[in-house]
N, CA, C and O atoms as a Tinker XYZ file with bonds, in Angstrom:
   300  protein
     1  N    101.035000   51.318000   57.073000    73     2
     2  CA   101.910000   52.394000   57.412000    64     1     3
     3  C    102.586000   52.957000   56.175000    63     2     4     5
     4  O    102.705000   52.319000   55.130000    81     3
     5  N    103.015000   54.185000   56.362000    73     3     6
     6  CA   104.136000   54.713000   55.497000    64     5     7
     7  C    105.369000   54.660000   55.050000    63     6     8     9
     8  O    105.657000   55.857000   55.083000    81     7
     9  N    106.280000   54.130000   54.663000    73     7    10
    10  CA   107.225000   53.729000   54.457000    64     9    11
    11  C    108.240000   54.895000   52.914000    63    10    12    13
    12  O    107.864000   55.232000   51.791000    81    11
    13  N    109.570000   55.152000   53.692000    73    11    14
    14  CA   110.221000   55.552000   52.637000    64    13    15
    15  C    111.469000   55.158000   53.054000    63    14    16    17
    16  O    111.816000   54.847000   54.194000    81    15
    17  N    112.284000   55.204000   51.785000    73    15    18
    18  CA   113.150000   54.533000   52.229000    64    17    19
    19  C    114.293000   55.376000   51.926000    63    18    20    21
    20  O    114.204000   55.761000   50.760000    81    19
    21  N    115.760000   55.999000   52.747000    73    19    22
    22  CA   116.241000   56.665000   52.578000    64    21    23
    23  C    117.861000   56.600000   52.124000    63    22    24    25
    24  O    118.294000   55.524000   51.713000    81    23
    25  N    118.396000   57.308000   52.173000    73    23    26
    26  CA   120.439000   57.094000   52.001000    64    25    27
    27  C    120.790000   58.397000   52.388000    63    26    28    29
    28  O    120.342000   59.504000   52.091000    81    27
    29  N    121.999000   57.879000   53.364000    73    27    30
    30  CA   122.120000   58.886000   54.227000    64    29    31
    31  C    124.170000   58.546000   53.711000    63    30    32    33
    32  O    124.765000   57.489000   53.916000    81    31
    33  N    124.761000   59.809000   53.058000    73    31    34
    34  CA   126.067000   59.787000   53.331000    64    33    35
    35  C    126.849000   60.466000   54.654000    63    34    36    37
    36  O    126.210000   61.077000   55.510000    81    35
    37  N    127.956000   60.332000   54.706000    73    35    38
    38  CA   129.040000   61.134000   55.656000    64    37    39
    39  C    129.381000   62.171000   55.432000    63    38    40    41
    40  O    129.732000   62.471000   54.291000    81    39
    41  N    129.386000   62.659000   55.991000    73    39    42
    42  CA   129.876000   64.456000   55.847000    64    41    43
    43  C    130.970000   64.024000   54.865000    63    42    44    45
    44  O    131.401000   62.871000   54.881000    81    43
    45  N    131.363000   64.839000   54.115000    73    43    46
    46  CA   132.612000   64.530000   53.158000    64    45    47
    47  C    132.756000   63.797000   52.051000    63    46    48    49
    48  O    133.688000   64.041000   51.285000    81    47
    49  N    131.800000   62.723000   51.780000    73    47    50
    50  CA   131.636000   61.283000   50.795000    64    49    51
    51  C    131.103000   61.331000   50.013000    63    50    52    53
    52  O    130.049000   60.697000   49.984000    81    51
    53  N    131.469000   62.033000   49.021000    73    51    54
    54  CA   131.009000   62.424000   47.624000    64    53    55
    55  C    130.445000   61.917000   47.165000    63    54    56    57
    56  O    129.426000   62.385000   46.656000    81    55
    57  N    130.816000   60.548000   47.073000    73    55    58
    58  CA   130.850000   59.137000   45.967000    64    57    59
    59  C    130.161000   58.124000   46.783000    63    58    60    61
    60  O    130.194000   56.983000   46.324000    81    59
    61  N    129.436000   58.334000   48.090000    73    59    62
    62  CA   128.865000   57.299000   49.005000    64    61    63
    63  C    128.694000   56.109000   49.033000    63    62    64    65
    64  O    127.718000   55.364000   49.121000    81    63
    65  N    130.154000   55.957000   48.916000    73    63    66
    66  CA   130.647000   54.575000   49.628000    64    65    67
    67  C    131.182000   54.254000   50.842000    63    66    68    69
    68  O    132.038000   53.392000   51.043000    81    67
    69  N    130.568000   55.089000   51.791000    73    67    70
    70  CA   130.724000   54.485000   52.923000    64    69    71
    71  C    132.176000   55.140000   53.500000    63    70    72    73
    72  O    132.249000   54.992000   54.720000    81    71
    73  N    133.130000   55.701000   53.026000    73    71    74
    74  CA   134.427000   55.980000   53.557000    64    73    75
    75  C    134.931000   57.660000   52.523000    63    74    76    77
    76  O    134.789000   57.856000   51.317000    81    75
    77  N    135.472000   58.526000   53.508000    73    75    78
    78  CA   136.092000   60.015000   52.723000    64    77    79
    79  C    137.379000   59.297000   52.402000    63    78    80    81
    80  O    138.032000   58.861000   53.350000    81    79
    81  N    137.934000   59.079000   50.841000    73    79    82
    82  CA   139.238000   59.047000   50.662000    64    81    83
    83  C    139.766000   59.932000   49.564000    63    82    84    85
    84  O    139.596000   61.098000   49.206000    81    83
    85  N    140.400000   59.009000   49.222000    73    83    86
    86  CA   141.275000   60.252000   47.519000    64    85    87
    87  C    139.978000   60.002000   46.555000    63    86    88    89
    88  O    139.831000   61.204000   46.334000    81    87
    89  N    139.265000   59.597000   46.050000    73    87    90
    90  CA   138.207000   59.629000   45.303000    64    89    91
    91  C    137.195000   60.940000   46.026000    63    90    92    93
    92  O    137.107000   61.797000   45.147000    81    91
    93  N    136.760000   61.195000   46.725000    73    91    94
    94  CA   136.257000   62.062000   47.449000    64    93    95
    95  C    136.771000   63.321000   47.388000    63    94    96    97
    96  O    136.182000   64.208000   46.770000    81    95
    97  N    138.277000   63.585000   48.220000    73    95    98
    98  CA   138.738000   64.781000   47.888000    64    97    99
    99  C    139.452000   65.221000   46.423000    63    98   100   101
   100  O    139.822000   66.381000   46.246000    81    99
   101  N    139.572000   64.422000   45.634000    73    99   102
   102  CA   139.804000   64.922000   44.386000    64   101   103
   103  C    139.005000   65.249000   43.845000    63   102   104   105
   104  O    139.184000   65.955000   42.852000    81   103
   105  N    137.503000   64.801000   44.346000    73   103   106
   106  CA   136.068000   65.370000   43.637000    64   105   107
   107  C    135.758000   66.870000   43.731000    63   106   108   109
   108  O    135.358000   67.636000   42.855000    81   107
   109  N    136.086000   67.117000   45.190000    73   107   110
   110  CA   135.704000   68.450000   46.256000    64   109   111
   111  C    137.033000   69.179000   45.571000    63   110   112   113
   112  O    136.908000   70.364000   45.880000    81   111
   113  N    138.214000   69.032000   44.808000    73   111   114
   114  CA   139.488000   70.051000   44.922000    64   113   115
   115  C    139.006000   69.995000   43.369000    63   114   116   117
   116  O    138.973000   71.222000   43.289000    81   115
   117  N    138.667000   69.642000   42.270000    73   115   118
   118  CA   137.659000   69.661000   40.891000    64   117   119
   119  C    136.988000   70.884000   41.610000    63   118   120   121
   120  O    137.380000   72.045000   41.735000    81   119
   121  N    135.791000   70.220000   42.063000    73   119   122
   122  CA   134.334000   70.912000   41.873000    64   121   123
   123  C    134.873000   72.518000   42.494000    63   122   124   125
   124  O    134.176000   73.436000   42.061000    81   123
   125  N    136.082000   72.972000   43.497000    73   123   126
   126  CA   136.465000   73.936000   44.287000    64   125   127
   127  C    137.121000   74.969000   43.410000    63   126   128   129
   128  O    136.998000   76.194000   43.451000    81   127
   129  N    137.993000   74.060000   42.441000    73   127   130
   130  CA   138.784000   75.064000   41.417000    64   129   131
   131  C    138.135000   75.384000   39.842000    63   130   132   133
   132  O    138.735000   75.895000   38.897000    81   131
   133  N    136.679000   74.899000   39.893000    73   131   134
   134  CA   135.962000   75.365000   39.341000    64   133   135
   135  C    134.401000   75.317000   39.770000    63   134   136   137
   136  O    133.796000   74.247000   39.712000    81   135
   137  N    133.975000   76.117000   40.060000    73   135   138
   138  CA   132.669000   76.353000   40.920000    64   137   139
   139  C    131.597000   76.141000   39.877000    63   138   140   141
   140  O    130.590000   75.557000   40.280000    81   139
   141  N    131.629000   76.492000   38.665000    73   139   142
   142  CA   130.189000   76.456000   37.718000    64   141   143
   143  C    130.534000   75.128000   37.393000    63   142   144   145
   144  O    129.590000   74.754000   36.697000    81   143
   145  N    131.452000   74.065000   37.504000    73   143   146
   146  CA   131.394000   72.996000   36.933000    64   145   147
   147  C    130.112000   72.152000   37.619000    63   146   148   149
   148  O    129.210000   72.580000   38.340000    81   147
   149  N    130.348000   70.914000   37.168000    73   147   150
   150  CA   128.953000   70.425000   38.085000    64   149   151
   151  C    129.954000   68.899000   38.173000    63   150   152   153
   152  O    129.471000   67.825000   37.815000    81   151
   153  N    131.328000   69.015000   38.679000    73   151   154
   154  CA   131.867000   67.749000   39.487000    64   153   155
   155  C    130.885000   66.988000   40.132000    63   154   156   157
   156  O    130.631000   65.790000   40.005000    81   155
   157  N    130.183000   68.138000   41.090000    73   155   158
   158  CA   129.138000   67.621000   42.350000    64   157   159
   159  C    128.223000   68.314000   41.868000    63   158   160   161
   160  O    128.309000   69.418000   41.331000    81   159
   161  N    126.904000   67.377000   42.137000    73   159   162
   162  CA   125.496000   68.072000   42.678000    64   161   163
   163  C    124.771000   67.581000   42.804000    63   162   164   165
   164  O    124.819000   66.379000   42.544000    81   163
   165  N    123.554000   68.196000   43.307000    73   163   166
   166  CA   122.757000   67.264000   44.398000    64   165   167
   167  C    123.146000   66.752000   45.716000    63   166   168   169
   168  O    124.133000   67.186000   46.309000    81   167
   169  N    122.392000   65.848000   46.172000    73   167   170
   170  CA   122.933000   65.619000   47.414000    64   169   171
   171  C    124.863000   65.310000   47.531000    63   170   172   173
   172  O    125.674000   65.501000   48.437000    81   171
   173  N    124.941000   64.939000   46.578000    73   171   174
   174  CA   126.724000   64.765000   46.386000    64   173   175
   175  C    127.298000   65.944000   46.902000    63   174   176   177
   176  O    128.201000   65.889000   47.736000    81   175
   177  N    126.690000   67.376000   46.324000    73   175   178
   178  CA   127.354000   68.380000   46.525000    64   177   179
   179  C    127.147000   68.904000   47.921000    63   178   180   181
   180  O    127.948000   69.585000   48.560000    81   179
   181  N    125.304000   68.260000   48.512000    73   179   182
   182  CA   125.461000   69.039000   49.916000    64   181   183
   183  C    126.874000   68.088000   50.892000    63   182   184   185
   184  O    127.428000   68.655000   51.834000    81   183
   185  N    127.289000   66.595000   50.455000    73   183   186
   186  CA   127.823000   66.068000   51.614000    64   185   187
   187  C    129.524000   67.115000   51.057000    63   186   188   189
   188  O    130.034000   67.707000   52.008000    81   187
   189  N    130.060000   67.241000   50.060000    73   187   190
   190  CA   130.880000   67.945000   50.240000    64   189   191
   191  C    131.001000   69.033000   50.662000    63   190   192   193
   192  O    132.113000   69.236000   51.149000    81   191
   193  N    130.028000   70.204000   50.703000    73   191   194
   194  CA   129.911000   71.398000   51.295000    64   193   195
   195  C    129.804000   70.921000   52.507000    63   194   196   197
   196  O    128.798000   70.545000   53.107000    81   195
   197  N    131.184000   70.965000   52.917000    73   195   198
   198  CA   131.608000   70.526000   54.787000    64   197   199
   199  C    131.302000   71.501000   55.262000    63   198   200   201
   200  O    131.219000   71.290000   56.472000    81   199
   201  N    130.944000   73.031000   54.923000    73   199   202
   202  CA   131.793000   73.914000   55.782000    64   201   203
   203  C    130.180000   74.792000   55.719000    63   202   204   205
   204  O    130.006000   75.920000   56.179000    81   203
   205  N    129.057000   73.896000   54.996000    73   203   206
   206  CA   127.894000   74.481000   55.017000    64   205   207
   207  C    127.718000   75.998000   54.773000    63   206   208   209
   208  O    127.016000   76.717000   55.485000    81   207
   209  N    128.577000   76.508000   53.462000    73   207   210
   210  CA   128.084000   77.757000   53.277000    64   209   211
   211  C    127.337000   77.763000   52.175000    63   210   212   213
   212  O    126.944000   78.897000   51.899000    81   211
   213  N    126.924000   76.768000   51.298000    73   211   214
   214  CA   126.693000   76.942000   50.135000    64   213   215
   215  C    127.171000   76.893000   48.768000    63   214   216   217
   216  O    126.450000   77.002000   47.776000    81   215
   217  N    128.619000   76.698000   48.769000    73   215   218
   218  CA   129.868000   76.332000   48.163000    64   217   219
   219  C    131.091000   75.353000   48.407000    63   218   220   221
   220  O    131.416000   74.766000   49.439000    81   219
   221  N    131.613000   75.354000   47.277000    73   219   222
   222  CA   132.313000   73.983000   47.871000    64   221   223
   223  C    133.571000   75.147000   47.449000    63   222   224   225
   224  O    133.250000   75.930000   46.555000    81   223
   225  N    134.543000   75.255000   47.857000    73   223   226
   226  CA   135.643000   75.972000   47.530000    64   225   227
   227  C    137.044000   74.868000   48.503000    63   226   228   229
   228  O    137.036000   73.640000   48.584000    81   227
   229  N    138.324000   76.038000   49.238000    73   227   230
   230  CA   139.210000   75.208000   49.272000    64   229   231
   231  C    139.284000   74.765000   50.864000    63   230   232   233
   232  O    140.055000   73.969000   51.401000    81   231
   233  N    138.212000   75.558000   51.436000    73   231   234
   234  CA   138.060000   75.668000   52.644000    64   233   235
   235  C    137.586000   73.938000   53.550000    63   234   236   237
   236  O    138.013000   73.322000   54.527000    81   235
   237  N    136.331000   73.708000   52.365000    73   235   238
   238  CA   135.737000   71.970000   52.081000    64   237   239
   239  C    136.947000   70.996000   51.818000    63   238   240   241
   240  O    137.219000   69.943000   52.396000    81   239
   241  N    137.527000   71.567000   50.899000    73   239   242
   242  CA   138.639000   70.550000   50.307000    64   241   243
   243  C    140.124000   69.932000   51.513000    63   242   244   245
   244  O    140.868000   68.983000   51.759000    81   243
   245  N    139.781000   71.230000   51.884000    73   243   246
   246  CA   141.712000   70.758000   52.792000    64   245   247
   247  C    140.390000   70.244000   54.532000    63   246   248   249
   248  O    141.185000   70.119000   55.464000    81   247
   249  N    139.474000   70.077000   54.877000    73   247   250
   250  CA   138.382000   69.320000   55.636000    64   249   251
   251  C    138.345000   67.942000   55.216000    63   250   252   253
   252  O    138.774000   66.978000   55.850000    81   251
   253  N    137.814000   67.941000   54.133000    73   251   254
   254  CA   137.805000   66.583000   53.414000    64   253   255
   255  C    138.711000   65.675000   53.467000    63   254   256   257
   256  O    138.537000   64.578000   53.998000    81   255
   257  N    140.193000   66.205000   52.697000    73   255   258
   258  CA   142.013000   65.890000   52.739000    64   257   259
   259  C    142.283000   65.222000   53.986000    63   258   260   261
   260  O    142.760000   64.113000   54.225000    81   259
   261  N    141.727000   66.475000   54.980000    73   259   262
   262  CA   142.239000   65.900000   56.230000    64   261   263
   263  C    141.357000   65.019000   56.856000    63   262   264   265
   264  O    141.983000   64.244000   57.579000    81   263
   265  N    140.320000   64.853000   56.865000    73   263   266
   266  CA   139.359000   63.591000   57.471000    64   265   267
   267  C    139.865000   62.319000   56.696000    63   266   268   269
   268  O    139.762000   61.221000   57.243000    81   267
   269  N    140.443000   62.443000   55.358000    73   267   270
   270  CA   140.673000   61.128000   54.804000    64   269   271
   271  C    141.711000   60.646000   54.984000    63   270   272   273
   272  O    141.928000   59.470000   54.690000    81   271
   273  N    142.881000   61.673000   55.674000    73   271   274
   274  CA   144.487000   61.558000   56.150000    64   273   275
   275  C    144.219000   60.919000   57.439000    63   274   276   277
   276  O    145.137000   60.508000   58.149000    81   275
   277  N    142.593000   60.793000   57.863000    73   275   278
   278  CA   142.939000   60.128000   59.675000    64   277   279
   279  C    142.738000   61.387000   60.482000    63   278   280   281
   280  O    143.101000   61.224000   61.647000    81   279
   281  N    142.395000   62.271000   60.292000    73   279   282
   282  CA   142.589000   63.536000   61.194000    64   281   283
   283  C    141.263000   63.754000   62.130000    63   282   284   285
   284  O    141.309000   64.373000   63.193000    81   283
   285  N    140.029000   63.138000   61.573000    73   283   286
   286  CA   139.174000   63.108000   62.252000    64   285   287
   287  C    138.881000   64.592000   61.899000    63   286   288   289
   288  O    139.545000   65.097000   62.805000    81   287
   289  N    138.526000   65.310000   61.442000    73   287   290
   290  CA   137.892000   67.571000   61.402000    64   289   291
   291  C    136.727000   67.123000   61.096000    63   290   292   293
   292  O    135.924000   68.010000   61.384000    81   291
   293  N    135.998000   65.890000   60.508000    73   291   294
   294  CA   134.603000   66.128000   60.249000    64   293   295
   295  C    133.559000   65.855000   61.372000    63   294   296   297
   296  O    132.560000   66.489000   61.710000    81   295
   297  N    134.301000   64.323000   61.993000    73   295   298
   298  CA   133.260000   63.464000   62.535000    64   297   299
   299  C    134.101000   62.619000   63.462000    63   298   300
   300  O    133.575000   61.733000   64.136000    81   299
């Protein structure tokens, strides 16, 4: 058979370890207040683009904030 083997993060988990916290949204409020930087990219950058437009701006960031405050907005 075929076999591959994959890694799958959380909406929000920059740093995929398993949990969105302050390491996470300080990544997404970086990469937001400067867009050509490359804080994130690659799959890093699709799990922060919460808001699936293609960018990570402040819209991702205060999503992120609040999923890691307990708020539950992602998941």
């Amino acid at each position: 058979g075929l076999y591959q083997d994959v890694e799958i993060w959380l909406l929000g988990d920059v740093t995929g370890d398993g949990l969105v916290n302050f390491s996470d949204y300080s990544k997404v409020l970086s990469q937001s207040k400067n867009p050509s930087s490359e804080v994130l990219t690659g799959y890093a950058f699709q799990c922060g683009d919460v808001t699936d437009d293609g960018m990570i701006n402040f819209s991702d960031y205060s999503k992120v904030l609040s999923q890691a405050k307990g708020n539950h907005t992602l998941w």
